[in-house]
N, C-alpha and C positions, 0 to 999 in steps of 0.2 A: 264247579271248577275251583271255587277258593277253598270250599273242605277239601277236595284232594289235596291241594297243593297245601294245604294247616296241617292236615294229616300225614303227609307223606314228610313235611319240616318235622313233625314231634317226633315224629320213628326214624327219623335220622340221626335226633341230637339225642337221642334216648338209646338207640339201637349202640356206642361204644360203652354202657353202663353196663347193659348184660352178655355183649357179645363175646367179651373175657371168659370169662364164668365158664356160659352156657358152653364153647369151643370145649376148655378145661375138660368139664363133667363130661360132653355128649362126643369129643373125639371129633377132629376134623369130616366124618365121612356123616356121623350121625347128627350134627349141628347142621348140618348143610341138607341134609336130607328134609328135618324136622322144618328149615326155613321155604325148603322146595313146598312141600307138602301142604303149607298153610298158604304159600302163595300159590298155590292150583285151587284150592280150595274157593280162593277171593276171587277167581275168573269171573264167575257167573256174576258177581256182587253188582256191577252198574247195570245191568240188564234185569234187575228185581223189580225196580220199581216201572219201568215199562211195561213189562208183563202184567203187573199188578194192576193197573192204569188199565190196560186193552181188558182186562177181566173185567174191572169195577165196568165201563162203560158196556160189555160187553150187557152185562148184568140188568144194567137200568136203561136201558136201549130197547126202545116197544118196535120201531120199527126195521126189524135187520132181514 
């Protein structure tokens, strides 16, 4: 919970540095798309290490 919450503070106070720019260059339709597209991408990201965890044990587990 606290890296999210570290994590989602850096890319807030960070995200007015580039959002200028990136808008400029990429056009309101295509800035907005590219931020879509990387946050679908993150969906799966807290569900890694669970999956990871049931495999390892999965793994070393003599009696299933």
């Amino acid at each position: 919970m606290a890296s999210n919450s570290a994590l989602r503070s850096s890319f807030a106070a960070g995200f007015p540095l580039f959002a200028g720019p990136m808008y400029d260059r990429l056009s309101a339709p295509g800035a907005t798309a590219l931020l879509a597209g990387l946050l679908a991408l993150m969906i799966p990201l807290p569900y890694v290490p669970r999956v990871v965890h049931y495999f390892l044990v999965l793994m070393t587990t003599k009696y299933l």
